[in-house]
Backbone as a printed PyTorch tensor [residue, N CA C, xyz], in Angstrom:
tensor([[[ 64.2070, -42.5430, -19.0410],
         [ 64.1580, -43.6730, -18.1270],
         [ 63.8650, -44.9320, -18.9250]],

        [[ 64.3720, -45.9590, -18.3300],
         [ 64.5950, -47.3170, -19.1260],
         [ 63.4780, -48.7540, -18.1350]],

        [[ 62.0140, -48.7730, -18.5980],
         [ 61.3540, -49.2040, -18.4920],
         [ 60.8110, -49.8300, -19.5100]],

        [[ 60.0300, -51.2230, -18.9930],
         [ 59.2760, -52.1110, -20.5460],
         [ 58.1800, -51.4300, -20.0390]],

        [[ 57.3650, -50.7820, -20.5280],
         [ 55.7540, -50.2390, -20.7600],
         [ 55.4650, -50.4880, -22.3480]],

        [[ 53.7500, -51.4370, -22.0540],
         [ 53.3120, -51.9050, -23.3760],
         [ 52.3930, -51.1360, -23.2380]],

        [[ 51.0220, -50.5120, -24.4190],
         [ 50.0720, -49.9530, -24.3370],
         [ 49.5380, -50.7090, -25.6220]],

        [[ 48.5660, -50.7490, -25.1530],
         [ 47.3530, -51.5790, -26.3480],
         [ 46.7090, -50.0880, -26.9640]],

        [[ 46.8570, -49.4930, -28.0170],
         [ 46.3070, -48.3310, -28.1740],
         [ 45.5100, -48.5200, -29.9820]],

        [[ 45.0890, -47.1430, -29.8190],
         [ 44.1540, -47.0600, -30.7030],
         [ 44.0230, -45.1780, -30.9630]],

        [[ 45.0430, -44.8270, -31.8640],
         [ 45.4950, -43.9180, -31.9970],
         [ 44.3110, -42.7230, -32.4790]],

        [[ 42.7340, -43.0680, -32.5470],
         [ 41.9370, -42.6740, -32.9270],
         [ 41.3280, -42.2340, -31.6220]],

        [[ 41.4960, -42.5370, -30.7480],
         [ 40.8110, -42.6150, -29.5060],
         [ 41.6040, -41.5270, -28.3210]],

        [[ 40.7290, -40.2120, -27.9830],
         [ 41.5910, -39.2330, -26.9910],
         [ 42.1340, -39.6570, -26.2880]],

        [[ 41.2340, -41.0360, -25.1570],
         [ 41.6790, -41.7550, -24.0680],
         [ 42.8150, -41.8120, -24.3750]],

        [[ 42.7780, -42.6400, -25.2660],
         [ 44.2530, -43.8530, -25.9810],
         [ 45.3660, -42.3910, -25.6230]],

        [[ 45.5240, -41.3280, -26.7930],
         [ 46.4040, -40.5420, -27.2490],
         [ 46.7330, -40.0580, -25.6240]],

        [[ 45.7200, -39.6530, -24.9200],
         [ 46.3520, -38.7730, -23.3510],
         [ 47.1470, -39.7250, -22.9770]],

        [[ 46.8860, -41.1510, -22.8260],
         [ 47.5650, -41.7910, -21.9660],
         [ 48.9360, -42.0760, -22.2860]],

        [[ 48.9040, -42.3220, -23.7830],
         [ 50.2540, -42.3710, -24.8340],
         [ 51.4600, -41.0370, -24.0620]],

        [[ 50.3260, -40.5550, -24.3490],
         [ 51.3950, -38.6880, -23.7740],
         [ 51.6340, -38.7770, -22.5220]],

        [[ 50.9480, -39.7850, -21.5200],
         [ 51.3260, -38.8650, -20.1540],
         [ 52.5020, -40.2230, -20.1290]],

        [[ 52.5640, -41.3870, -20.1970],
         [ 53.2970, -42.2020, -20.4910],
         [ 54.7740, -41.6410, -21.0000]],

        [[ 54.9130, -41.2030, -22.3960],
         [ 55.6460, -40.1250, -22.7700],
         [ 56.4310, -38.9740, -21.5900]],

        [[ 55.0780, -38.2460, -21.2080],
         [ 56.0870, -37.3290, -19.9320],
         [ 56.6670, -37.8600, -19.0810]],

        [[ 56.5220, -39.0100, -18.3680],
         [ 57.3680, -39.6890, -17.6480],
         [ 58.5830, -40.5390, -18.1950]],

        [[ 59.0460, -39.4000, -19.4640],
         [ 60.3990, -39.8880, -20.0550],
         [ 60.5070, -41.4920, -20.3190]],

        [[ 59.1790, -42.0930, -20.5320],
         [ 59.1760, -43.4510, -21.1410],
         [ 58.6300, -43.6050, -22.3950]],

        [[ 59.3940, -44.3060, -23.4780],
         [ 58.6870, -44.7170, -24.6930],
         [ 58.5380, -45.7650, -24.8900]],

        [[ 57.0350, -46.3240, -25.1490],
         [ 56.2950, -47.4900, -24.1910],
         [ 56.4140, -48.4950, -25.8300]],

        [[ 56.3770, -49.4350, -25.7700],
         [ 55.7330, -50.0600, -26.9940],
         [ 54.4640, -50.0370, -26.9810]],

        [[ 54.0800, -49.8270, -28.2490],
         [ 52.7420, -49.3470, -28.4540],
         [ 52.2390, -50.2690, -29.2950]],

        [[ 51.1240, -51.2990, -29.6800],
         [ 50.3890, -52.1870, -30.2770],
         [ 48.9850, -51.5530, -30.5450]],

        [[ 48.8920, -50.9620, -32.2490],
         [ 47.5130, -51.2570, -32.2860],
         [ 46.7880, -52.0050, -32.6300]],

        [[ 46.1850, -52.3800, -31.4970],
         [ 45.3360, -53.6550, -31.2560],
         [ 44.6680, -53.9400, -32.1410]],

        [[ 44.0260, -52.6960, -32.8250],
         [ 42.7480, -53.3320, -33.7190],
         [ 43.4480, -54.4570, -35.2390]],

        [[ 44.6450, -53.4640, -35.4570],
         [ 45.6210, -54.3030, -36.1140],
         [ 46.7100, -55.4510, -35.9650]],

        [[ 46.9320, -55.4590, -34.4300],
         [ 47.0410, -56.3900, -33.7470],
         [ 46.9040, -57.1180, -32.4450]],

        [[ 45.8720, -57.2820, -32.3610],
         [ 44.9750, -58.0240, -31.1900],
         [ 45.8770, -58.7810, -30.3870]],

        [[ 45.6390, -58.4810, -29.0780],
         [ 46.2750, -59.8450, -28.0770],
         [ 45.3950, -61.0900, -28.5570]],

        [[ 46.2310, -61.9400, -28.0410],
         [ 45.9390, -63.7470, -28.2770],
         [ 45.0320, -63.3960, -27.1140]],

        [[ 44.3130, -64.8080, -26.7750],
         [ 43.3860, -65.0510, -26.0890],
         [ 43.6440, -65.1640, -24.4510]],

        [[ 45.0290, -65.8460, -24.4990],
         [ 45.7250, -65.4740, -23.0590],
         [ 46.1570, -63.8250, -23.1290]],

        [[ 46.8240, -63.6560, -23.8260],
         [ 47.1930, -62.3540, -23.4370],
         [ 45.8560, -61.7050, -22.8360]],

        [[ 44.7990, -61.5510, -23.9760],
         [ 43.6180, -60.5430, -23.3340],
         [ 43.3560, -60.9870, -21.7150]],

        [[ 43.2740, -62.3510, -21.9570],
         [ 42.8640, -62.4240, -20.0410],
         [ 43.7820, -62.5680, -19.1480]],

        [[ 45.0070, -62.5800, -19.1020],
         [ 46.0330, -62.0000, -18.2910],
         [ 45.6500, -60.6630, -18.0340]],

        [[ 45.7620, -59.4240, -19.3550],
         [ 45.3890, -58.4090, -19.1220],
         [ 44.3970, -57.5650, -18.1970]],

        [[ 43.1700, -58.6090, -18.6400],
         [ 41.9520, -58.1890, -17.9640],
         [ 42.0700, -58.7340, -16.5980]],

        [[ 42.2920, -60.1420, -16.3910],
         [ 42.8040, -60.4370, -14.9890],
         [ 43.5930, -59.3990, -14.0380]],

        [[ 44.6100, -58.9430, -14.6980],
         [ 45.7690, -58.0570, -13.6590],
         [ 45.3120, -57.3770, -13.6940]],

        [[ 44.6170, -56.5220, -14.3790],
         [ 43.7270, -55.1240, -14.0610],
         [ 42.7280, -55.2600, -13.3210]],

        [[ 42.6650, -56.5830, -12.4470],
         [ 41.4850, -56.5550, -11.7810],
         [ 39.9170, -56.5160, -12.0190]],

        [[ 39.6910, -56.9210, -13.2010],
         [ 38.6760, -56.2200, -14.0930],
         [ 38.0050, -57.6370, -14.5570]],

        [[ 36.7250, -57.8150, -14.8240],
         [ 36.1150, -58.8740, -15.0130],
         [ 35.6270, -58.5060, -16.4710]],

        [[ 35.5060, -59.9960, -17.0220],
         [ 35.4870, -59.1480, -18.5170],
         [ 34.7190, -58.7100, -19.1270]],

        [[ 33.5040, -58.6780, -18.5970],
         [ 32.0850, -57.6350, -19.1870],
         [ 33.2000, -56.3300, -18.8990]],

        [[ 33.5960, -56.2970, -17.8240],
         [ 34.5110, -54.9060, -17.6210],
         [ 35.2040, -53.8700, -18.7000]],

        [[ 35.8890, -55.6520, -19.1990],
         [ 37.1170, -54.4800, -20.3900],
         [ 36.3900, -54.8450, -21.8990]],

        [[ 35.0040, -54.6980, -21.9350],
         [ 34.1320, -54.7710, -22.8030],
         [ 33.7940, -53.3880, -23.4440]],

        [[ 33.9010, -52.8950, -24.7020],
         [ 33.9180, -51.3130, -24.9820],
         [ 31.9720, -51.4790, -26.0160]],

        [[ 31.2250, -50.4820, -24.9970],
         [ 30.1000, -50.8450, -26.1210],
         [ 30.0250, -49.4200, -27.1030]],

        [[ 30.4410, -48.3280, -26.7090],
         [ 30.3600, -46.8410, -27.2600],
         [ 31.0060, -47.5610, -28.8540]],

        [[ 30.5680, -47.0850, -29.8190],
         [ 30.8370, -47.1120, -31.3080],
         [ 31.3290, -48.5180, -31.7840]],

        [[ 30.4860, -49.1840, -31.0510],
         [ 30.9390, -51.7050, -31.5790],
         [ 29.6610, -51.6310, -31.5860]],

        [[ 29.5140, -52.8650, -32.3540],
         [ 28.5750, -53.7600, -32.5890],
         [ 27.9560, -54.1990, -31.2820]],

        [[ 28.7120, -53.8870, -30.1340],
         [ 27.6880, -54.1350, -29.2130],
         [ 26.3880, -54.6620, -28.4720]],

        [[ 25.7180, -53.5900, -29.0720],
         [ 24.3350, -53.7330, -29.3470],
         [ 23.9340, -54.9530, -29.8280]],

        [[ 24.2850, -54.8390, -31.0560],
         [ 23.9210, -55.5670, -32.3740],
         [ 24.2260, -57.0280, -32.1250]],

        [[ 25.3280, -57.3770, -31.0590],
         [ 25.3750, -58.8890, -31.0170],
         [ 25.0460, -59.4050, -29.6850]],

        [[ 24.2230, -58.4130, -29.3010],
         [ 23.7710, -58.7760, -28.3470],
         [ 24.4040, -59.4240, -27.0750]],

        [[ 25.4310, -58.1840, -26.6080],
         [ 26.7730, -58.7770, -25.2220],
         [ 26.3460, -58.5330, -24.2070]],

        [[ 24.9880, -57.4790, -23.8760],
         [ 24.5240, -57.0360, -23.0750],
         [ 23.6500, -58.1890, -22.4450]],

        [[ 23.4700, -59.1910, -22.5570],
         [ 22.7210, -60.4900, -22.1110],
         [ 23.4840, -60.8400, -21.1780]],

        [[ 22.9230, -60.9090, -19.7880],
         [ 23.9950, -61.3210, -18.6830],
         [ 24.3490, -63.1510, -18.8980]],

        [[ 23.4000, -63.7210, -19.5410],
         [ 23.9760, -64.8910, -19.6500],
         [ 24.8860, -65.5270, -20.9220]],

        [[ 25.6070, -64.5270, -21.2780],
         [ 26.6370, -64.5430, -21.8930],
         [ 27.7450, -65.0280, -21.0030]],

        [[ 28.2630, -66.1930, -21.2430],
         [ 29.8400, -66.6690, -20.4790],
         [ 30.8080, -65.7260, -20.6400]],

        [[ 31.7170, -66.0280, -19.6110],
         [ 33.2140, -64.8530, -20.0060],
         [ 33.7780, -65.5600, -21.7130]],

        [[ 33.8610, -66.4730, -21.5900],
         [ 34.4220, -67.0770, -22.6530],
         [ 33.4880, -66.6530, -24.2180]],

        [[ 32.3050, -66.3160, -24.2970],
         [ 31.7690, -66.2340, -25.0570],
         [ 31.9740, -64.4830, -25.1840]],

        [[ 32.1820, -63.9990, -24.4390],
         [ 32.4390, -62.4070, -24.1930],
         [ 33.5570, -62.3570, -25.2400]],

        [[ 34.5410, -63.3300, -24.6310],
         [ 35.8970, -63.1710, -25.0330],
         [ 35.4350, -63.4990, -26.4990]],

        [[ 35.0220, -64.6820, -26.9050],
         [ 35.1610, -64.7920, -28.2580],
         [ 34.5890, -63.7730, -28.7920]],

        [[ 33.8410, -62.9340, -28.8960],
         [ 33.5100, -61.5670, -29.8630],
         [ 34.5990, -60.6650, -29.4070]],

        [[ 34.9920, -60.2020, -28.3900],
         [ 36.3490, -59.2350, -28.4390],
         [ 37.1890, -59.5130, -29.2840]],

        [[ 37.8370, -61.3710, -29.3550],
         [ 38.6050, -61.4510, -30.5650],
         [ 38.5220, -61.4510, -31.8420]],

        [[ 36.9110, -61.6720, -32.3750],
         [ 36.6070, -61.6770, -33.4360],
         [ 36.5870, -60.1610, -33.9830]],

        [[ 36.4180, -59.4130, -33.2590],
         [ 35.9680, -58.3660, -33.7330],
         [ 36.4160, -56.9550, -31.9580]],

        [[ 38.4920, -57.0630, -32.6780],
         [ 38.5710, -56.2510, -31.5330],
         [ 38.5160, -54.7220, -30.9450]],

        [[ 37.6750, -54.2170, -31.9170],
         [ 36.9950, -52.6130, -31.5660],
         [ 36.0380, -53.0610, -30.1540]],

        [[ 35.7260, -54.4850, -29.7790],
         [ 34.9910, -54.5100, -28.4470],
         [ 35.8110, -54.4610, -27.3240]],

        [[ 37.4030, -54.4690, -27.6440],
         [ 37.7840, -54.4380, -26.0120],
         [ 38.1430, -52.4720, -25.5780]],

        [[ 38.4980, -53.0580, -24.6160],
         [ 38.3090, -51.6280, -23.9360],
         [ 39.3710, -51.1030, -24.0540]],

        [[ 39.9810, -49.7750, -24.7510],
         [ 41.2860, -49.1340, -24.1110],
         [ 41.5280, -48.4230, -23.3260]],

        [[ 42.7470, -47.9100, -23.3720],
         [ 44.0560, -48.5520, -23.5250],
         [ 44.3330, -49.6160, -22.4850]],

        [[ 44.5890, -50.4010, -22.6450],
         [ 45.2750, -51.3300, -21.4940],
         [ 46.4750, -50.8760, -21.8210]],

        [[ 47.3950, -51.1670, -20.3740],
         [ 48.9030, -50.4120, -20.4660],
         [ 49.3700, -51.3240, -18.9090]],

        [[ 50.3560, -52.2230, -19.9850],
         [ 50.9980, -52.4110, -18.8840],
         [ 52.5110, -52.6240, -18.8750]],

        [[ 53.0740, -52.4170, -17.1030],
         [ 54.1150, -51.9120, -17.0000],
         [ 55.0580, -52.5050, -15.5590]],

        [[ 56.1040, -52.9530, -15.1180],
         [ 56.0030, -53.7740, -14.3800],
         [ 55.8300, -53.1070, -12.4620]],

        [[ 54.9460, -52.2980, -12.8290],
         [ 54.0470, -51.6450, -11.4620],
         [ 52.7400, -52.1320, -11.6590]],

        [[ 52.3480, -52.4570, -12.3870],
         [ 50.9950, -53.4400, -12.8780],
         [ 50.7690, -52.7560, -14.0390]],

        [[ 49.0220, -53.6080, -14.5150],
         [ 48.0760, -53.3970, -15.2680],
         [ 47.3900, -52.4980, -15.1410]],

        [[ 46.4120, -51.7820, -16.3500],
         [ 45.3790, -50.8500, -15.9270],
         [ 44.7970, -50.7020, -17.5510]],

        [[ 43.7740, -50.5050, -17.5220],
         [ 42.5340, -49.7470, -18.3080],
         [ 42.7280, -48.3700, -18.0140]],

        [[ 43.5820, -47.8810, -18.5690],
         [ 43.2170, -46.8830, -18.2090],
         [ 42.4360, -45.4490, -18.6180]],

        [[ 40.9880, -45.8090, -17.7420],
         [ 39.6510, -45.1760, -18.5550],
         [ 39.3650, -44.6170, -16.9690]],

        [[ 39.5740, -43.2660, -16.5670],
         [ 39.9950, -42.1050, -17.4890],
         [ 41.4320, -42.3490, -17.4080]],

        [[ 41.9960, -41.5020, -17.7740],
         [ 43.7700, -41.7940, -19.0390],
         [ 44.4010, -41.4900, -17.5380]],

        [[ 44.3130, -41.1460, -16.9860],
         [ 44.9220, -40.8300, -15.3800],
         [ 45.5040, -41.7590, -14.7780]],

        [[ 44.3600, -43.0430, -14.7700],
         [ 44.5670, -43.7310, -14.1850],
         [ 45.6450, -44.3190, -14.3830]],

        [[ 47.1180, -44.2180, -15.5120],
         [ 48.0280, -44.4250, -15.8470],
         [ 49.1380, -44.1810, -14.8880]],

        [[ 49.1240, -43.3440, -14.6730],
         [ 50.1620, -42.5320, -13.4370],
         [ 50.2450, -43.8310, -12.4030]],

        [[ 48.9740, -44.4450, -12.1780],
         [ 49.0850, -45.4330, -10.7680],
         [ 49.8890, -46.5760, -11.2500]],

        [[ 50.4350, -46.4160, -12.2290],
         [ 51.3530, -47.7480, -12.4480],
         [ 52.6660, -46.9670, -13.5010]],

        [[ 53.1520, -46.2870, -13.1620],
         [ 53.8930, -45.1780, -13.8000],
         [ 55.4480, -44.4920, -12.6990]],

        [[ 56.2910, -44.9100, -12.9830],
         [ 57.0020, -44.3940, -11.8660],
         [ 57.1130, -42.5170, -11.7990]],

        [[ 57.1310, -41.8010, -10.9160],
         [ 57.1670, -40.0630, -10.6430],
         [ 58.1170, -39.2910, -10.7830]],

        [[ 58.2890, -39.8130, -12.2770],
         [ 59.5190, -38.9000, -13.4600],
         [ 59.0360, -38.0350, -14.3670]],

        [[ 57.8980, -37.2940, -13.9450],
         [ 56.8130, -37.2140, -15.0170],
         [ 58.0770, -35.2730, -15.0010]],

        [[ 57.6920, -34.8670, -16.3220],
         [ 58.8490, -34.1020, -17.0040],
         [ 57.3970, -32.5280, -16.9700]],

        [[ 57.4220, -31.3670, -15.9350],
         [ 56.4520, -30.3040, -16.0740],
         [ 55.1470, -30.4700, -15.7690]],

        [[ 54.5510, -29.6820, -16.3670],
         [ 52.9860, -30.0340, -16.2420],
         [ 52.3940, -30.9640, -17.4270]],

        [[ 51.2360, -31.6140, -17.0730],
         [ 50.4870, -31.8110, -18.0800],
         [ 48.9640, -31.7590, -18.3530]],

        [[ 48.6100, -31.5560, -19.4550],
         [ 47.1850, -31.2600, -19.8860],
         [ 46.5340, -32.0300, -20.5440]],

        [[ 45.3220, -32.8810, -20.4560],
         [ 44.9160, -33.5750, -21.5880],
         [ 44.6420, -32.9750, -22.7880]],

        [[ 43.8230, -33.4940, -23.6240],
         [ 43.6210, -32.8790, -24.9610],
         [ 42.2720, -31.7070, -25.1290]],

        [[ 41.8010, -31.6470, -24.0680],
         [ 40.0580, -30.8300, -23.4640],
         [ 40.9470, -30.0410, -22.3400]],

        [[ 42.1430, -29.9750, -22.2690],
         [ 42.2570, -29.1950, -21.7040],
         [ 42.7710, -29.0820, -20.1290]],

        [[ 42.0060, -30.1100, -19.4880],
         [ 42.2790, -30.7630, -18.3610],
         [ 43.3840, -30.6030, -18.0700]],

        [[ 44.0360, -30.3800, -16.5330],
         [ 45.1830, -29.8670, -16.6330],
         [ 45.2910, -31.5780, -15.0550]],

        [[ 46.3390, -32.3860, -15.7030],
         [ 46.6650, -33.6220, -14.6640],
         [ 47.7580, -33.4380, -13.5430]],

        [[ 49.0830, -33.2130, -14.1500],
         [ 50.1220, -32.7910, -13.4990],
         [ 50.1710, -31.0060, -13.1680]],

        [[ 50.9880, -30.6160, -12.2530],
         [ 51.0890, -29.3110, -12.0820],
         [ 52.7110, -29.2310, -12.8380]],

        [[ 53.3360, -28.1970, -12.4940],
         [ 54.4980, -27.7930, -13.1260],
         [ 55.4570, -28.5980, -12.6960]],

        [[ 55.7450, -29.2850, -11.3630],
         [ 56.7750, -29.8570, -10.7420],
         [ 56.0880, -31.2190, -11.4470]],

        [[ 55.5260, -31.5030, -11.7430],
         [ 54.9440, -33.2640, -12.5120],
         [ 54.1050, -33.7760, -11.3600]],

        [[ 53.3230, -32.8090, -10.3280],
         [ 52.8300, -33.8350,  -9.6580],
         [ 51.4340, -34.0100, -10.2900]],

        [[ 51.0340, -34.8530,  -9.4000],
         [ 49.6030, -34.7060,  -9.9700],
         [ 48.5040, -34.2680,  -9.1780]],

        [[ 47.2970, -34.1950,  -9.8180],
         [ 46.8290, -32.6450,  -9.2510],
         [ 45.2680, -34.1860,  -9.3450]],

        [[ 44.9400, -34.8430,  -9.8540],
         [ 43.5130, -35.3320,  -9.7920],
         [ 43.9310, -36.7170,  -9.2990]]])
């Protein structure tokens, strides 16, 4: 099937890889950007985070960033000041963002992909733990 699907990925990351794959079973091969190597611009990120509905402490990743350390967890941190450490240093945004022209999504857990995914999905599928998403006909089961 002949769809534009982008994914912001991070090929280190299970999330990232399930979603890559379930993307994949629905007979689409998405362009794939890794972010950490190439970061959205500053509009791009907040388009992103905008259409996903998501505020941007939201698409803020603190598990294995500096996080902590620069102290983002301060609610009086501006969005804009949020934003400027995501770009400086983009292991802080959140993956995968994936978008596709059914919308945007984070999609954390990797599932949440399907909701912007048209229902061409090719058998069953399983995440990488095992998890079983689709059944045999491609529907989905969670």
């Amino acid at each position: 099937m002949t769809m534009d699907v982008t994914i912001y990925h991070n090929p280190d990351c299970g999330t990232s890889r399930n979603t890559l794959s379930m993307i994949r079973n629905a007979g689409i091969e998405p362009t794939i950007i890794d972010y950490l190597k190439n970061p959205p611009s500053r509009t791009e990120l907040m388009r992103m985070i905008a259409d996903a509905g998501l505020s941007v402490r939201a698409a803020l990743r603190e598990k294995g960033t500096p996080y902590a350390e620069l102290g983002l967890g301060n609610p009086d941190l501006s969005d804009d000041q949020l934003l400027d450490a995501m770009l400086r240093d983009p292991i802080l945004i959140n993956r995968p963002f994936v978008i596709t022209p059914m919308g945007t999504r984070l999609a954390r857990p990797s599932e949440v992909v399907l909701d912007i995914l048209p229902d061409t999905h090719k058998g069953p599928f399983s995440k990488e733990d095992g998890e079983q998403v689709l059944d045999a006909d491609g529907k989905r089961l969670v």
